[in-house]
N, C-alpha and C positions, 0 to 999 in steps of 0.2 A: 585283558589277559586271554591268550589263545585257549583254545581245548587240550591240546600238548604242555601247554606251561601249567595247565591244573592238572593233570594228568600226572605230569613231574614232583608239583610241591605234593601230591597227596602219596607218592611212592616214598618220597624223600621222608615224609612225615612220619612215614608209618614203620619205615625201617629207624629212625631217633625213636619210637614210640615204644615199638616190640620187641624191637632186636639188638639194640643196645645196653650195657651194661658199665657204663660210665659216667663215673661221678665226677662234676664239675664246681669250684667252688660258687657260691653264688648264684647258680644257674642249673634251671632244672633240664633235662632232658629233656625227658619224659611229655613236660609242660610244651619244651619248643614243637616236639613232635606233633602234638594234638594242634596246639595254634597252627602250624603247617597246615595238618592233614583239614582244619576248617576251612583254612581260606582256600585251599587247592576245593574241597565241595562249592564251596560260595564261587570260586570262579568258572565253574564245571557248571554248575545254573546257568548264571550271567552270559555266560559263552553259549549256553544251548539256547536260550533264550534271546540273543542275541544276533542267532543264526537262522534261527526263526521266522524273527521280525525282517532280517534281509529277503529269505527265502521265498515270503507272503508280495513282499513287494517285486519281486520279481516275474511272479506267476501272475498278477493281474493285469487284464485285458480291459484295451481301450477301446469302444464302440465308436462309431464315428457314424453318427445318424442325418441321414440322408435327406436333405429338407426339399428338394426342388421339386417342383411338378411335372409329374411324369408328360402331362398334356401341352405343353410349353412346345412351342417348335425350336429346335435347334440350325443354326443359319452356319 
């Protein structure tokens, strides 16, 4: 899940959560709102941590150690 797509399910969540006034039979609002507004935090983690783990690997540096003898004649 991107950082955008959690971004989304926790707006979406929170306006079913707070800003709603509608009764469904069956089915709570309220409840959908909060399950949203979790998974959109849980994917907002996973994403940053996720970006993270890319970011680390990207910034390390390969050494390439030089083994030959400087005293060696070259032909």
């Amino acid at each position: 899940m991107t950082i955008g797509a959690s971004i989304f399910l926790i707006v979406v969540g929170a306006i079913l959560y707070f800003a709603t006034n509608v009764h469904v039979a069956h089915v709570s609002v309220d409840t959908v709102g909060l399950i949203l507004m979790i998974a959109g935090v849980a994917g907002l983690v996973l994403g940053f941590v996720q970006q993270t783990m890319w970011s680390n690997r990207a910034r390390r540096e390969v050494t390439i150690e030089d083994r030959r003898n400087p005293e060696d004649p070259r032909y």
